[in-house]
N, C-alpha and C positions, 0 to 999 in steps of 0.2 A: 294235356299236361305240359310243363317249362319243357321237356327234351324236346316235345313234339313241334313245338312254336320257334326253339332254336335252329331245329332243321329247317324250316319253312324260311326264319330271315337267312339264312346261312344261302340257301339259297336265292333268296331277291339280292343280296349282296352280290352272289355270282354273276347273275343274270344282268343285272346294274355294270360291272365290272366288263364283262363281254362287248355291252354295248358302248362304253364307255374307247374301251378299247380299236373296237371298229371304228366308233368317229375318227378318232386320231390317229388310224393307218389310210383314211379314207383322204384328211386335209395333208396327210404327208406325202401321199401317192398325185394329191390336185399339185401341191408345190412343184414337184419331180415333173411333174407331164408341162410344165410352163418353162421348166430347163431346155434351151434349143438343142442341148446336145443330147440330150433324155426321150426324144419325144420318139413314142411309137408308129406316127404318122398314121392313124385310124383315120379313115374315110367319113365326113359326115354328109348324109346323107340328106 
C-alpha cells in the first residue's frame, strides 16, 4: 500500500542523506589535514 512505499523512500532519502553527509565531512577533514598547523603528523608506513 502508498503508506508502506512512503516509509521505504523516506528511508533511501535518509540513507542517501547519511552518505551524502559523510562525503562532505570526509573532503573537509582531507582540506584540514593539508593545513601545516592542523596536521596530526600520523606515521605512513
Amino acid at each position: 500500500d502508498a503508506r508502506n512505499a512512503l516509509r521505504l523512500e523516506n528511508a533511501i532519502v535518509s540513507m542517501v542523506t547519511i552518505g551524502v553527509i559523510g562525503l562532505l565531512l570526509d573532503r573537509v577533514m582531507l582540506k584540514l589535514e593539508q593545513v601545516g598547523s592542523l596536521r596530526w603528523h600520523f606515521e605512513q608506513k
